[in-house]
ZADO-1210 file (C-alpha; in nm, 4 decimals, padded with zeros to 6 digits):
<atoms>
<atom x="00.0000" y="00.0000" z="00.0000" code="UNK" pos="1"/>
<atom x="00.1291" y="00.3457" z="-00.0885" code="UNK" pos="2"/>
<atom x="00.1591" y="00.5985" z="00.1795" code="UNK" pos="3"/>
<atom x="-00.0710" y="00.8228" z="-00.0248" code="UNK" pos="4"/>
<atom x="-00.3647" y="00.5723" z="-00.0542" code="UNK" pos="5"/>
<atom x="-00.2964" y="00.4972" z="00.3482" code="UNK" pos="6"/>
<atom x="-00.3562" y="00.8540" z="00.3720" code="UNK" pos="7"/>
<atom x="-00.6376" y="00.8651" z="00.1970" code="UNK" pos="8"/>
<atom x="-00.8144" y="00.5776" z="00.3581" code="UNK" pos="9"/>
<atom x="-00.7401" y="00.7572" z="00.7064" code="UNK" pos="10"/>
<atom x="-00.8897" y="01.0604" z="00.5634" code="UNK" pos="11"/>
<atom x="-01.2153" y="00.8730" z="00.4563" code="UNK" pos="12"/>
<atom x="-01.2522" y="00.7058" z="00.7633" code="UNK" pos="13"/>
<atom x="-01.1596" y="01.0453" z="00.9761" code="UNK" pos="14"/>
<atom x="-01.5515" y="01.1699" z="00.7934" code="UNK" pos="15"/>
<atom x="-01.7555" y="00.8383" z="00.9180" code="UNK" pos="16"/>
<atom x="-02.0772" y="00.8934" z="01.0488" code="UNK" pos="17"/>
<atom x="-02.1508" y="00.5841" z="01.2480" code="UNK" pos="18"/>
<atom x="-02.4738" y="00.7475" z="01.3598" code="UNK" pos="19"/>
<atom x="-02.6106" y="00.8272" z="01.0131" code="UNK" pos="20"/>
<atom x="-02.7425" y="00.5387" z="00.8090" code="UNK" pos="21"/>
<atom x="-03.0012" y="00.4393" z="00.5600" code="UNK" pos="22"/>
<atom x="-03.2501" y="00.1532" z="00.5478" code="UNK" pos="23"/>
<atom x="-03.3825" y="00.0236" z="00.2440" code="UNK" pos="24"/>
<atom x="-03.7210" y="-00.1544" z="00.3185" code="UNK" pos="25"/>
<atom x="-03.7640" y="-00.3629" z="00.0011" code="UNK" pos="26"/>
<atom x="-03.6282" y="-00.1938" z="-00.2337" code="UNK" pos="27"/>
<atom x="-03.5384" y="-00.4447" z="-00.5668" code="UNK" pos="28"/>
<atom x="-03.4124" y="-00.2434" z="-00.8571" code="UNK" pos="29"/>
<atom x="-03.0330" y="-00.3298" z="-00.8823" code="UNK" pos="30"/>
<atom x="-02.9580" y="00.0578" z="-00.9885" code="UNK" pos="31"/>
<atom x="-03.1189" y="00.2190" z="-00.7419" code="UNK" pos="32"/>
<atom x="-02.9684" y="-00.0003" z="-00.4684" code="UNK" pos="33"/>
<atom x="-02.6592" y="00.1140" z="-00.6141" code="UNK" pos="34"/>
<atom x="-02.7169" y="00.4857" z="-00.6284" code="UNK" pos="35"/>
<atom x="-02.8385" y="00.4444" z="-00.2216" code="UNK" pos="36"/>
<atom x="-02.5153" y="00.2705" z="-00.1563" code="UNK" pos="37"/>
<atom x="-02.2924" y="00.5222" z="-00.4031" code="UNK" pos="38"/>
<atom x="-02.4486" y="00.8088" z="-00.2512" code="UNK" pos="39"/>
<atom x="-02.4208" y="00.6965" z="00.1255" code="UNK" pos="40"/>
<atom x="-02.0259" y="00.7003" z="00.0771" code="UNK" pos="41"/>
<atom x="-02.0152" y="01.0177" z="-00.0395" code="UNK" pos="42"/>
<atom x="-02.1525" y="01.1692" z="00.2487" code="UNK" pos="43"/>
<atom x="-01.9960" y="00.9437" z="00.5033" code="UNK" pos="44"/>
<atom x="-02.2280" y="00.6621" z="00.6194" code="UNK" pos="45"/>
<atom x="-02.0422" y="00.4148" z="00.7184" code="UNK" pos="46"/>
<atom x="-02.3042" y="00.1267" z="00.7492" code="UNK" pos="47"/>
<atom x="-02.6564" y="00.0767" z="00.5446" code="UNK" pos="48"/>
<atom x="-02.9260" y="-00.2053" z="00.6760" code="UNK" pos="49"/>
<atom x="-03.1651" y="-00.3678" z="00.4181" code="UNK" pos="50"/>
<atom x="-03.4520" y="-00.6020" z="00.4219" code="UNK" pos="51"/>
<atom x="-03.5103" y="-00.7622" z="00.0916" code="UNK" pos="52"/>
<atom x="-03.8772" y="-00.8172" z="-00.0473" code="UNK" pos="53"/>
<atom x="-03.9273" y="-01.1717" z="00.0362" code="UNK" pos="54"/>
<atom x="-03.8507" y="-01.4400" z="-00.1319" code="UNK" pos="55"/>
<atom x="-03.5426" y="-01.2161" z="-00.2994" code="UNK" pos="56"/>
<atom x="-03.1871" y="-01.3942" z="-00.3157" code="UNK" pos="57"/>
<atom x="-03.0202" y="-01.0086" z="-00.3365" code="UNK" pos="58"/>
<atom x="-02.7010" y="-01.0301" z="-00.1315" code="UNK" pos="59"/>
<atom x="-02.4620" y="-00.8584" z="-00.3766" code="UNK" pos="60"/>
<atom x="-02.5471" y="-00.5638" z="-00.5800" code="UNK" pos="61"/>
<atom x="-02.4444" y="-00.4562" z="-00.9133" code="UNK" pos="62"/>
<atom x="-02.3965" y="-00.1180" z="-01.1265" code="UNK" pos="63"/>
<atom x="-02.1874" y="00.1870" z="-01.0638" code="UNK" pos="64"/>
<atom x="-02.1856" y="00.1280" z="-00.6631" code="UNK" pos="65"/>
<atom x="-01.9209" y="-00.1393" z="-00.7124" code="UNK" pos="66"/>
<atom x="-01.6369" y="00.0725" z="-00.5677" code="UNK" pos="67"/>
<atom x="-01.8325" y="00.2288" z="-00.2539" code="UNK" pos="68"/>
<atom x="-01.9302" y="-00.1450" z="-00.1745" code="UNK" pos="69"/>
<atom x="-01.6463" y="-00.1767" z="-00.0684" code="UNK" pos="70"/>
<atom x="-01.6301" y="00.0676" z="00.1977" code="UNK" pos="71"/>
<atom x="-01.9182" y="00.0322" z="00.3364" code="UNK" pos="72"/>
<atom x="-02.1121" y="-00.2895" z="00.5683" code="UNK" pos="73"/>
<atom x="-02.4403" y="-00.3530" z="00.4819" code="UNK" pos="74"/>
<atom x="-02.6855" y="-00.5195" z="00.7596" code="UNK" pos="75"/>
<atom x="-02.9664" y="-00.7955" z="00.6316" code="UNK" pos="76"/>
<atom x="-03.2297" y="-00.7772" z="00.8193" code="UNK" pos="77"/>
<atom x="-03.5403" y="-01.0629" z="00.8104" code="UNK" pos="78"/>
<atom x="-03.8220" y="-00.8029" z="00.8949" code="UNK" pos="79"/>
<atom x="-03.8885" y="-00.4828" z="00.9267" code="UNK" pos="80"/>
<atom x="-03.9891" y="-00.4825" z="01.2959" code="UNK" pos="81"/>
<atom x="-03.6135" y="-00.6076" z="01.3227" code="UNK" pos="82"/>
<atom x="-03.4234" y="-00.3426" z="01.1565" code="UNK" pos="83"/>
<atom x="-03.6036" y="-00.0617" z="01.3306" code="UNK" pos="84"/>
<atom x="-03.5336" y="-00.2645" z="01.6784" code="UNK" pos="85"/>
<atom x="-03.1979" y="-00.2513" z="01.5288" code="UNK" pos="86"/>
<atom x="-03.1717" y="00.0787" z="01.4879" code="UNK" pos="87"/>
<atom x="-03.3367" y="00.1884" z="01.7725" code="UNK" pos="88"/>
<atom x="-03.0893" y="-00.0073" z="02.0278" code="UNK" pos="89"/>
<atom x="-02.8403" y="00.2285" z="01.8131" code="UNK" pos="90"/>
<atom x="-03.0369" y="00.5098" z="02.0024" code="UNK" pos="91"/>
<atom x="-03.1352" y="00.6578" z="01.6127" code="UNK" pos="92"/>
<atom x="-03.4464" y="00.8567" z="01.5594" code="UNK" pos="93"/>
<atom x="-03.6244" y="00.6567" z="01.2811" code="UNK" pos="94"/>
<atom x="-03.7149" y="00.8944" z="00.9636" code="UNK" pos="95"/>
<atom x="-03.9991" y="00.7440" z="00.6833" code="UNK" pos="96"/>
<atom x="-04.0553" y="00.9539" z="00.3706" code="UNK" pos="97"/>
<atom x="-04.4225" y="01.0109" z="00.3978" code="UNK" pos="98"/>
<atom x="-04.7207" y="01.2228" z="00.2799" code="UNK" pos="99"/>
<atom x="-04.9321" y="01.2962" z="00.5432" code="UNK" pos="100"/>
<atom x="-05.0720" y="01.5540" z="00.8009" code="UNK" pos="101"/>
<atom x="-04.8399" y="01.5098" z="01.0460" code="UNK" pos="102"/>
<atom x="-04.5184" y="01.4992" z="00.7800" code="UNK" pos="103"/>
<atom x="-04.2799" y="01.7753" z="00.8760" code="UNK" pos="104"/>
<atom x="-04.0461" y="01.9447" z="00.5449" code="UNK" pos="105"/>
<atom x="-03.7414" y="01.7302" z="00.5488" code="UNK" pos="106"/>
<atom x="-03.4726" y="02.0108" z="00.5887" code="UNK" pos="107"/>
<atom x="-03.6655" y="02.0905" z="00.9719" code="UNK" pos="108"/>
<atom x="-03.5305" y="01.7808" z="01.1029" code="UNK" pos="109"/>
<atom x="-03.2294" y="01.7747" z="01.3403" code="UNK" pos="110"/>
<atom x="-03.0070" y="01.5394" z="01.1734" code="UNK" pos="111"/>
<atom x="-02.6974" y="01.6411" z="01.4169" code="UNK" pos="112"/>
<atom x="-02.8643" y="01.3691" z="01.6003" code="UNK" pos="113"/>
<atom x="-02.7896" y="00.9884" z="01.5526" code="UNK" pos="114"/>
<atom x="-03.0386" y="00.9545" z="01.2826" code="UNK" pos="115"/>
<atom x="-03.1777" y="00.6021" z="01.0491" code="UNK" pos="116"/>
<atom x="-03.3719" y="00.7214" z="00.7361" code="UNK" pos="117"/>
<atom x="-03.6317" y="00.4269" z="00.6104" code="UNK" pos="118"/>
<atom x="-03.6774" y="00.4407" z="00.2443" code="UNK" pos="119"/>
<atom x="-03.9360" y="00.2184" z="00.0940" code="UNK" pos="120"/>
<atom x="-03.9794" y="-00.0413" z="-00.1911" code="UNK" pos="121"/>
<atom x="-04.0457" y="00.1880" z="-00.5620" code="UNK" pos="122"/>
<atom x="-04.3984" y="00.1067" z="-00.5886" code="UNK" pos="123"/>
<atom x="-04.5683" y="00.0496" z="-00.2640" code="UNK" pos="124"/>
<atom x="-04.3609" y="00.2723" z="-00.0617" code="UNK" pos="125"/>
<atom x="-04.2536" y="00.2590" z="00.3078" code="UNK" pos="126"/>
<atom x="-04.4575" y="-00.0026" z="00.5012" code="UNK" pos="127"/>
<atom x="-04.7563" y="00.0307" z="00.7653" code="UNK" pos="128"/>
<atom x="-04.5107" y="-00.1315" z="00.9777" code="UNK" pos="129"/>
<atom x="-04.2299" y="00.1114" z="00.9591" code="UNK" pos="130"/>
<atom x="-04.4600" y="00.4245" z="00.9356" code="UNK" pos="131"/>
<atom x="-04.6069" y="00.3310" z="01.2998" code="UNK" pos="132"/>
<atom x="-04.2698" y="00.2811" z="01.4548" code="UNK" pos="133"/>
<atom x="-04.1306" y="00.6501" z="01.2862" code="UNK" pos="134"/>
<atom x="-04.0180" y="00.9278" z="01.4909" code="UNK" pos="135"/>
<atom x="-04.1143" y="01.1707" z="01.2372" code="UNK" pos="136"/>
<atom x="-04.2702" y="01.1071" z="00.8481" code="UNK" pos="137"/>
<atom x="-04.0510" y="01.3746" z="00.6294" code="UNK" pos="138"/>
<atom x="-04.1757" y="01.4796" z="00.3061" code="UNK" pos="139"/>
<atom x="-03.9727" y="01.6693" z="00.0079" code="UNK" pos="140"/>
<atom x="-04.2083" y="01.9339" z="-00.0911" code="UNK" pos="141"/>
<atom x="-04.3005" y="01.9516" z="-00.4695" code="UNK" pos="142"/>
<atom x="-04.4447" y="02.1661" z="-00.6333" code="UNK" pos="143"/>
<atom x="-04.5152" y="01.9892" z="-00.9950" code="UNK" pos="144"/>
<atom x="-04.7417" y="01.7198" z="-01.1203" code="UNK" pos="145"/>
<atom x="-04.5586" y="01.4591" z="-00.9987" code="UNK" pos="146"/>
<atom x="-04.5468" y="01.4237" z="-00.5804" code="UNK" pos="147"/>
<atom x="-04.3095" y="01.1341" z="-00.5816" code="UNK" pos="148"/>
<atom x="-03.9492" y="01.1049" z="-00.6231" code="UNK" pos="149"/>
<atom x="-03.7108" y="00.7912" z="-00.7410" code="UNK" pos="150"/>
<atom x="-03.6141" y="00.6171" z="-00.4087" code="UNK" pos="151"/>
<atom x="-03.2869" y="00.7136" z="-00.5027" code="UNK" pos="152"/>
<atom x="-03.3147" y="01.0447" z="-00.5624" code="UNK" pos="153"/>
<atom x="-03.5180" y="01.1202" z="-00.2533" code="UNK" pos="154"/>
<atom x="-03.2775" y="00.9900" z="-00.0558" code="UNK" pos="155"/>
<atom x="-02.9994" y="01.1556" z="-00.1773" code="UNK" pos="156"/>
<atom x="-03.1610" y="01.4693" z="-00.0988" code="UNK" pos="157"/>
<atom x="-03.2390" y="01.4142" z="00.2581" code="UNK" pos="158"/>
<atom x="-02.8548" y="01.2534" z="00.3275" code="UNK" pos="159"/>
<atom x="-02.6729" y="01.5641" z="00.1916" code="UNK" pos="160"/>
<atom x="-02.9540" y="01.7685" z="00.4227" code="UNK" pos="161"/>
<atom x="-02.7883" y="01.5733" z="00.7141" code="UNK" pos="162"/>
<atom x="-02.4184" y="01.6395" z="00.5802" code="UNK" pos="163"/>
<atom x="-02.5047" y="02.0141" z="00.5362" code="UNK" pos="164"/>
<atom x="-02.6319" y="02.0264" z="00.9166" code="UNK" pos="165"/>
<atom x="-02.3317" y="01.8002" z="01.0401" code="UNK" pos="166"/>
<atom x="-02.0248" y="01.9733" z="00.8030" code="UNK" pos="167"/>
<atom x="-02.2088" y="02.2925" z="00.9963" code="UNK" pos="168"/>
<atom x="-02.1844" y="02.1002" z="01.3520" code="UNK" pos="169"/>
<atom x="-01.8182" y="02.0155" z="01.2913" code="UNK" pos="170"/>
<atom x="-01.8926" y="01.6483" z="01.2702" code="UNK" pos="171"/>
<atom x="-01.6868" y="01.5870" z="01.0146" code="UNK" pos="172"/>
<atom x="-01.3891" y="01.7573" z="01.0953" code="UNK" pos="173"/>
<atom x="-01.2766" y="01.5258" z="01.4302" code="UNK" pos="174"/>
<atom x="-00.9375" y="01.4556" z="01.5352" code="UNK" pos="175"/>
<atom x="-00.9792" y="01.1415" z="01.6113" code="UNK" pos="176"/>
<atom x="-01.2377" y="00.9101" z="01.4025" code="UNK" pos="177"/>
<atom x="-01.5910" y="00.8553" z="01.5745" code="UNK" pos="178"/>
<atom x="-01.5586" y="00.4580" z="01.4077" code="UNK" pos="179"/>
<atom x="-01.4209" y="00.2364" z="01.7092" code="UNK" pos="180"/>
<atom x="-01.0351" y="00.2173" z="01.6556" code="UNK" pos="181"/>
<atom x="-01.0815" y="-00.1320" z="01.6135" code="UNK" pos="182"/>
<atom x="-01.2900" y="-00.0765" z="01.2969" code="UNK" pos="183"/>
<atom x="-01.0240" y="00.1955" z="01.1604" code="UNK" pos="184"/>
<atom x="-00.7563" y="-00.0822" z="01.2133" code="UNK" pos="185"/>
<atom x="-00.9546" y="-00.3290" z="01.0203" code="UNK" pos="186"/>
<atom x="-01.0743" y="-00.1258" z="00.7495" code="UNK" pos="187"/>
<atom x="-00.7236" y="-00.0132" z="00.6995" code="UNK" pos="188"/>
<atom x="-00.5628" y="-00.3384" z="00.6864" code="UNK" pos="189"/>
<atom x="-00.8276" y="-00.4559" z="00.4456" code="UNK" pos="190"/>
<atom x="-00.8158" y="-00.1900" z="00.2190" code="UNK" pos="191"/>
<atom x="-00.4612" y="-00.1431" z="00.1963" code="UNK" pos="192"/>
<atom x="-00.3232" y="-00.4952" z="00.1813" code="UNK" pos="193"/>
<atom x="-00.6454" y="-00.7080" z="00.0881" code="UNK" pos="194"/>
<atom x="-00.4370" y="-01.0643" z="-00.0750" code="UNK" pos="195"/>
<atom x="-00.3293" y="-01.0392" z="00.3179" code="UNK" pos="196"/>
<atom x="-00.6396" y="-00.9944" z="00.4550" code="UNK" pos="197"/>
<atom x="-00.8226" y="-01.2632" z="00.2828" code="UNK" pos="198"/>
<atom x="-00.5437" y="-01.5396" z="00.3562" code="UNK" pos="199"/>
<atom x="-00.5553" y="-01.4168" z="00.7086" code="UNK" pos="200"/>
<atom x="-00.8891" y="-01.4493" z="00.7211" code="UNK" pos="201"/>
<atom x="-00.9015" y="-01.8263" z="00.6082" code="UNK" pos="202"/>
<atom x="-00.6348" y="-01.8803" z="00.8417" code="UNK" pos="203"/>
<atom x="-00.7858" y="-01.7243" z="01.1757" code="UNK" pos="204"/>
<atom x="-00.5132" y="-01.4873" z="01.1956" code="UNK" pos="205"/>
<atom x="-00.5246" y="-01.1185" z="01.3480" code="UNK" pos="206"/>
<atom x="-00.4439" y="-00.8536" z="01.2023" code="UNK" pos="207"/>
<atom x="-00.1262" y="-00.7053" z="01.2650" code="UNK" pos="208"/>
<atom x="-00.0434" y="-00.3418" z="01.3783" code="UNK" pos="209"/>
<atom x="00.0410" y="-00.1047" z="01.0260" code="UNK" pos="210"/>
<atom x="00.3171" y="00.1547" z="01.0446" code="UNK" pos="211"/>
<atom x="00.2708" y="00.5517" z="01.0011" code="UNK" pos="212"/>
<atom x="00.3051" y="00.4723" z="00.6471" code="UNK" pos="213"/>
<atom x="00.0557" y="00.1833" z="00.6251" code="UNK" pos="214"/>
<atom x="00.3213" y="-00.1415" z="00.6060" code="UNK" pos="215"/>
<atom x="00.2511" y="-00.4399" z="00.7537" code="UNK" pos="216"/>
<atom x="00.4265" y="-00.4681" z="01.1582" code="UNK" pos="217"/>
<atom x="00.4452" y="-00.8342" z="01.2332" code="UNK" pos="218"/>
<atom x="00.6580" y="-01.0621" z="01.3681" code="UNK" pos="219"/>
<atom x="00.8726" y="-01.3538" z="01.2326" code="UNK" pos="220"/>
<atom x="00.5560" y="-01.5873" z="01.3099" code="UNK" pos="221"/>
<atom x="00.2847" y="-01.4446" z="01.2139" code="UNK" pos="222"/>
<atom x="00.4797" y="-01.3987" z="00.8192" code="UNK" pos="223"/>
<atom x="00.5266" y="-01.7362" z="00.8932" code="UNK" pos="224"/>
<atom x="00.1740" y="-01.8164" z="00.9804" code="UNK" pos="225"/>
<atom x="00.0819" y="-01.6407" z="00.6755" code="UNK" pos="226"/>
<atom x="00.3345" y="-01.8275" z="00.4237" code="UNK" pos="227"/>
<atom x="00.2782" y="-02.1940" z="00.5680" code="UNK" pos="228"/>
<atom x="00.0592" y="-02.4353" z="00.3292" code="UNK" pos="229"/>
</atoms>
């Protein structure tokens, strides 16, 4: 690994927002499962949650997203009721995109707090289930023919609402990075030297300590370890 790309990984990591995620609540088109994921990295979530429609083998996702994959964990869940339990034990406010009387303009919500944003399958929308658990049912106001968005879109727009509120708050300029440093470690080493990773991995082998310039600090052993058949 290069010093510049450990750099840059440390960077990335420095933005995380461990208390900002997304959950997709059955939604199936490959591209806009994609464009969630895509835009989630670029405004530093570091971990999405998903429950499929049922009966749907999705567990890998294709398109443009193919690179953010990569950096970011995504959480199957086997029911809505689950992911929101999920969530809340994460102490998030839960967020639904809705229409209704009590449905507040998106950009009035405090997203400085640990927040979850439901999104909901293209055609039937967010669930009865998840609407009844919400904090708060946000709506993008419109003023055109249409009064729906694509899923994707819609949430784009909310998630750069909460990285306009948090790049305000100074939550993404910490000194130290709000993901646990066990995370940073491991995201590190498997970004930066992934043939190692994945043959430690099969092995049952930790991960070694990286220097300031992102080599590999291990002991006669563990190299050992690593080269034995």
């Amino acid at each position: 690994m290069s010093p510049e790309r450990f750099a840059r990984i440390k960077e990335v990591l420095a933005a995380r927002q461990p208390d900002l995620t997304v959950c997709m609540e059955e939604v199936h088109k490959p591209q806009n499962i994609s464009a969630v994921i895509r835009t989630a990295d670029a405004v530093g979530v570091h971990q999405l949650h998903a429950v499929w429609p049922k009966g749907s083998k999705m567990r890998t996702f294709g398109g443009t997203s193919a690179g953010s994959r990569n950096w970011i964990d995504t959480v199957i869940h086997n029911s809505t009721d689950e992911a929101i339990g999920a969530l809340r034990s994460q102490g998030m406010q839960v967020l639904v995109t809705n229409l209704c009387e009590s449905s507040v303009d998106y950009r009035d919500i405090d997203y400085t707090k640990p927040t979850a944003i439901v999104v909901g399958q293209e055609k039937t929308g967010i669930s009865d289930k998840a609407l009844a658990q919400a904090d708060h049912h946000i709506v993008i106001p419109m003023v055109g023919m249409v009064q729906s968005l694509n899923v994707s879109v819609a949430t784009a727009l909310v998630l750069y609402e909460a990285q306009r509120q948090r790049q305000i708050a100074g939550m993404y300029h910490r000194e130290t990075p709000a993901l646990d440093p066990e995370e940073v470690h491991r995201i590190l080493f498997e970004g930066g030297h992934p043939v190692m990773a994945k043959v430690a991995k099969r092995k049952g082998l930790p991960y070694p300590p990286l220097d300031d310039e992102g080599q590999i600090v291990a002991d006669p052993s563990w190299w050992d370890a690593i080269q034995s058949a």
